[in-house]
N, C-alpha and C positions, 0 to 999 in steps of 0.2 A: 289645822294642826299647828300652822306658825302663830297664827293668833294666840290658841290656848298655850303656847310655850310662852310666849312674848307675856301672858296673861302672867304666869308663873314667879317667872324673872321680875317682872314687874313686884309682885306682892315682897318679892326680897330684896330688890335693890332699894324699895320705900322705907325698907325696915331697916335696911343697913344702913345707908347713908343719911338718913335723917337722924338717926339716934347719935351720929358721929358731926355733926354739925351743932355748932351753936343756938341756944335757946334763951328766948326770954319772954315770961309771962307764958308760959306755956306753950308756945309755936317755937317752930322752929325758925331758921333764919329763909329757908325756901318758901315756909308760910306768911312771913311777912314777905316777903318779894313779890309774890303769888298777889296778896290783896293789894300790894304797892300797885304793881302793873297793871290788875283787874282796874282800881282806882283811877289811874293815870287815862284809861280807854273812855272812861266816861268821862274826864278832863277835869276830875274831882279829886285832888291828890289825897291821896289819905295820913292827915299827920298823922294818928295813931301808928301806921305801919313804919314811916318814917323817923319814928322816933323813938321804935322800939330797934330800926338797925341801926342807928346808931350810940343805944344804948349797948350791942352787942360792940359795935365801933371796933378795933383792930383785929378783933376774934375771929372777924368774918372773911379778913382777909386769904387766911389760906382755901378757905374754900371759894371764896371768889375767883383767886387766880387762879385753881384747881381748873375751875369750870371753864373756862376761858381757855385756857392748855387746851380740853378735851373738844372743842368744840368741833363739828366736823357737819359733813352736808349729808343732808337725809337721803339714801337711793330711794329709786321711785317707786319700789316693792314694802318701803317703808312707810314713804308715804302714804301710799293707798292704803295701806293699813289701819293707818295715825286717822285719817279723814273717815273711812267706817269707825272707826273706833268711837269717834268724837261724834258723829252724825247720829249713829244709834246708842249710845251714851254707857258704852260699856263698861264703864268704871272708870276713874280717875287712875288704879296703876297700872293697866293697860293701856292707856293715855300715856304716863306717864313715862313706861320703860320703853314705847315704838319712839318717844320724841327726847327721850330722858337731854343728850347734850345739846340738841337747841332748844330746851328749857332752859337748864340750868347756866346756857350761856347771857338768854336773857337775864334771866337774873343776877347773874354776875352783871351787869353793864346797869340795871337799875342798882344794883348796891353799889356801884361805885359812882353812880349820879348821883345819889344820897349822901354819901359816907363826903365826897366831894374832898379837899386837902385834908382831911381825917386819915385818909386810904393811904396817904402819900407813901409808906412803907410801901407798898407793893409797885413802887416806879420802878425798880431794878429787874424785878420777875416779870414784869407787862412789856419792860425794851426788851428784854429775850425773848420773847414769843414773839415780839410783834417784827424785831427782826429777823428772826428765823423763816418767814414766809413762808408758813405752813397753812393753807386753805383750811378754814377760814380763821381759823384762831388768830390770826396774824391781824385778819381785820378787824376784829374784834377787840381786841389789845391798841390797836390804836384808836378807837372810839374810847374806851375805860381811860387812855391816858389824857386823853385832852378831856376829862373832869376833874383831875385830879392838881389843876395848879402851875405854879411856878416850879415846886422839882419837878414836873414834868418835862419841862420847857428841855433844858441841858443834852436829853439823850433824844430827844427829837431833832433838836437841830443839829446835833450830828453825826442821826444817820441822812439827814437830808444833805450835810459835808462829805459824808462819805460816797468819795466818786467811783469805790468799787460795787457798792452795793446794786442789786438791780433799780435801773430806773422806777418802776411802780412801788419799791418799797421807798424812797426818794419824794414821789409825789404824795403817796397817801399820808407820810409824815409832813409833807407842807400843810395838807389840806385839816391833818389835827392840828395845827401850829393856829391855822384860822379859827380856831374855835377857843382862843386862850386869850381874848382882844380883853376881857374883866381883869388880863394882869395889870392894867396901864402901864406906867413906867419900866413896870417890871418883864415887859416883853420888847424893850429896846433892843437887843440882841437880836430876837427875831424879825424887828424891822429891818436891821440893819444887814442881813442875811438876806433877808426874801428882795432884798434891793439889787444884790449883788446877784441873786440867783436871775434876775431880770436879762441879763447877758449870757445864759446857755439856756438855746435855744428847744431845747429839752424839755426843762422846769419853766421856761418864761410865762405858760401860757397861766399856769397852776399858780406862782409866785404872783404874779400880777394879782386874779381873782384873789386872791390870799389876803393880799396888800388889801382890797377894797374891804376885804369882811374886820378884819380886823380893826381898820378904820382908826387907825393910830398915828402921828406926826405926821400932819398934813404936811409940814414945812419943808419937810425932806421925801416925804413918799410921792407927793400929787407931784411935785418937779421929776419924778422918775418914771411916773406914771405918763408923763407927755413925751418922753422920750419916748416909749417904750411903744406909742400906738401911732408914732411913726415907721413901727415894723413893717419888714416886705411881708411874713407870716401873717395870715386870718385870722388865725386861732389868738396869737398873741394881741394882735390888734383889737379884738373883739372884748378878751378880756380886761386888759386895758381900759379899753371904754367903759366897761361895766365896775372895775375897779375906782374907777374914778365917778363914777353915778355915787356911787356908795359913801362918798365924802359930801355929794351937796353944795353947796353954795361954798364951802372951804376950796373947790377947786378950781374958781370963776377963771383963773389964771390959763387953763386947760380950753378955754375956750375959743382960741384962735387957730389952736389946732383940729378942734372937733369938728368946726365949720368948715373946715375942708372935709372932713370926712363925712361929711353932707352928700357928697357925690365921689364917695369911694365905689368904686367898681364893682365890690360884695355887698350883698343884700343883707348880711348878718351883721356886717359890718355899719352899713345904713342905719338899722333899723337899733342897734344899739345906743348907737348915736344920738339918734336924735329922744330916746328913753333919758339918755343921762341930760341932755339940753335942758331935758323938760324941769328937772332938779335942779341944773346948777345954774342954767341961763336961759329962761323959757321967753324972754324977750327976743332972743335971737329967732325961734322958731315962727313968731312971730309976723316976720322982718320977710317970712316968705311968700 
């Protein structure tokens, strides 16, 4: 009975919201998404679909950010539905309306990997959701903004300044911040920030990792990066060491401290260590 209703809904919500969505070449903009993603599994990207969204390019946005809003976590009476459904191959809008917003949220997040600084109109709408910290839309919003660029950059860092916000909305905005390292110069700000975040003891462990993925001004990061895995903290210290693998032979300097922690007391802490040795100074390892 829940099936043939959901069947139901399904055939109307296909009809509604596709005809209200953006088209070009005859698909709609879910249809290209749909072959995007499909593509993308076999590691085979599809220009064709790629370059039909962003031929549709800022059209797509409201419905992108639509999706993204709506997104929410499937209960488990849901699920089980969605996996018969899929298993005995009941149709695509049956499929479609048991899973309808974690479709459509994927596809929000592949159009805004495409669309890429294109999208950047919907940086304002994605820090609302994303700081609202509504499960999951909220995470979701922060994966769409770190492809979207340097305006992205501005309302990330700060909410990650914001010391009223909840901690995890704080870290997941660091951890988009690491994914923006293609700004070069244009992400100085954010070095200079996740530097300073290295001193609360909160963000330090996240700030650090950050620092290595981005992988920007050695000159000033990898000297913060040696302080900073002098910490009494594990967690910090470990990323630290991993922060500084990520630079390589830029951060040979880091080396007099690392060899002490050759016979740090933590084993994660060890065994980090001697990972980044092997990158920055694999003569040391040597030496044992």
């Amino acid at each position: 009975m829940v099936a043939a209703a959901a069947f139901i809904l399904g055939l109307l919500w296909c009809g509604i919201t596709r005809e209200r969505e953006p088209r070009y070449d005859g698909r709609s903009l879910s249809e290209w998404l749909d072959l995007y993603s499909f593509s993308m599994r076999k590691s085979v990207p599809s220009q064709e679909a790629a370059d039909a969204v962003r031929h549709i390019g800022t059209n797509a946005l409201p419905s992108l950010v639509t999706w993204v809003q709506e997104a929410q976590d499937m209960p488990p009476w849901r699920e089980h539905l969605f996996h018969l459904a899929s298993h005995w191959n009941l149709g695509e809008p049956l499929v479609e309306s048991l899973a309808s917003p974690q479709l459509r949220v994927t596809r929000a997040v592949w159009g805004f990997y495409i669309l890429g600084e294109d999208a950047r109109g919907a940086v304002p709408d994605l820090a609302r959701v994303a700081s609202e910290r509504k499960s999951p839309s909220s995470e979701f919003a922060f994966v769409a903004l770190s492809y979207l660029g340097k305006d992205a950059l501005p309302p990330l860092l700060s909410m990650i300044t914001n010391t009223t916000s909840l901690p995890m909305l704080r870290l997941e905005a660091l951890s988009s911040v690491g994914k923006l390292g293609h700004l070069g110069t244009n992400a100085h700000p954010a070095v200079v920030l996740l530097i300073r975040c290295l001193d609360d003891p909160d963000l330090a462990p996240t700030a650090a990792k950050t620092l290595g993925t981005l992988h920007l001004e050695s000159d000033i990061t990898v000297p913060a990066l040696i302080v900073c895995i002098r910490s009494t903290n594990q967690g910090t210290r470990v990323q630290a060491v991993s922060g500084l693998d990520d630079f390589g032979p830029a951060a040979r300097a880091a080396v007099p401290e690392l060899t002490k922690l050759l016979s740090d007391p933590d084993v994660f802490v060890r065994y980090a260590t001697r990972n980044a040795l092997r990158l920055i100074a694999p003569e040391v390892l040597h030496q044992d």
